[in-house]
N, C-alpha and C positions, 0 to 999 in steps of 0.2 A: 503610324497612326496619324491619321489627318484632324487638325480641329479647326473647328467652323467659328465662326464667332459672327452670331444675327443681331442687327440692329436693327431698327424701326419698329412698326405696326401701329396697333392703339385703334382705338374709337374716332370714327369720323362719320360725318352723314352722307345720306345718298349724292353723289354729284361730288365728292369730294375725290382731296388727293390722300397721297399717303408714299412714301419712301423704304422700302427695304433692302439692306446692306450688308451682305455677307465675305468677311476675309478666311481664307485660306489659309494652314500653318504647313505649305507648301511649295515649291514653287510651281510657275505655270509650264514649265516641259513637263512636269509630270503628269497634267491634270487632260484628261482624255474631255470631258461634257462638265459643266457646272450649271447651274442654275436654282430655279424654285418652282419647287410643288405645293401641294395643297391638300391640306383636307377637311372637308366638311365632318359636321357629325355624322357617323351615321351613313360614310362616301367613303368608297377606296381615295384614293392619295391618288391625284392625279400632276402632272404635266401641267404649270402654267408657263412657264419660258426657261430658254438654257440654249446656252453656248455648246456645240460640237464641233472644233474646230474652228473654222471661218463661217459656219452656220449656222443660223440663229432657229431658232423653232418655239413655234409661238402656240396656244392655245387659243382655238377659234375663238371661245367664248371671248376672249382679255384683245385678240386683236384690237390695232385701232386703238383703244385704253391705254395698254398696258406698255410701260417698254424696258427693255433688259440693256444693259451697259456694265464694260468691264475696264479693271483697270489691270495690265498683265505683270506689271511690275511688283505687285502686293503680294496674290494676286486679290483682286476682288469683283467683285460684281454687286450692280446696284439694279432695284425694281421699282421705277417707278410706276403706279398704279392712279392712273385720271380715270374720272367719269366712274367714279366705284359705285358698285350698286350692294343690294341688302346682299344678295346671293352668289359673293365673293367672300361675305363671312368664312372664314374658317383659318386653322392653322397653319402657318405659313413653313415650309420647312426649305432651307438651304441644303444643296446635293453639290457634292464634286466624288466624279468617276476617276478614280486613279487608274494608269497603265499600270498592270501588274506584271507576273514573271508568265512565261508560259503563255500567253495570250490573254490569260484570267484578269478582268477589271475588277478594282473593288469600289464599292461605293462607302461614300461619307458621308452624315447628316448631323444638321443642326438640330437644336433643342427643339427649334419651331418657337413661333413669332405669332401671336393670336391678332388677328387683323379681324374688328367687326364695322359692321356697314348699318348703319340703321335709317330708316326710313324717313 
């Protein structure tokens, strides 16, 4: 069992920044994709950025914005988020995809991180 542990989020206005920091109770051979999703009210849980392997994969919306950085030693990974706007509101959730036995990946989540944008 993998635990996540998220930092950051919080209340900021439009045009601002904002920081979030998720470590691993892992190491990184094990960890297949990491990153952060999202979800609005009311929204499936989408894809805002994540590591797979040596490749990064970004969400059109947050390109540009947003950027994902890791550390492989922890492991951890950090999001920082410039230029927020209102409708990045939503809960922030930390993912790492373990290699499992058999071919089967499992994934991991954080608590989620409420990150609001206001006007």
């Amino acid at each position: 069992q993998v635990q996540l542990a998220e930092s950051g989020g919080g209340l900021v206005q439009a045009g601002g920044s904002l920081r979030l920091s998720c470590a691993a109770s892992t190491s990184i051979e094990t960890i297949k994709a990491m990153g952060w999703y999202r979800q609005a009210p009311g929204k499936q849980r989408e894809l805002v950025a994540a590591f797979t392997g040596r490749t990064t994969n970004y969400a059109e919306t947050v390109k540009g914005r947003f950027i994902i950085s890791r550390d492989n030693a922890k492991p951890t990974v950090h999001l920082q988020m410039n230029s927020l706007k209102p409708e990045d509101t939503a809960v922030y959730y930390c993912n790492v995809r373990q290699y499992g036995s058999g071919g089967v990946s499992n994934d991991y989540w954080g608590q989620g991180t409420q990150v609001t944008v206001t006007v």
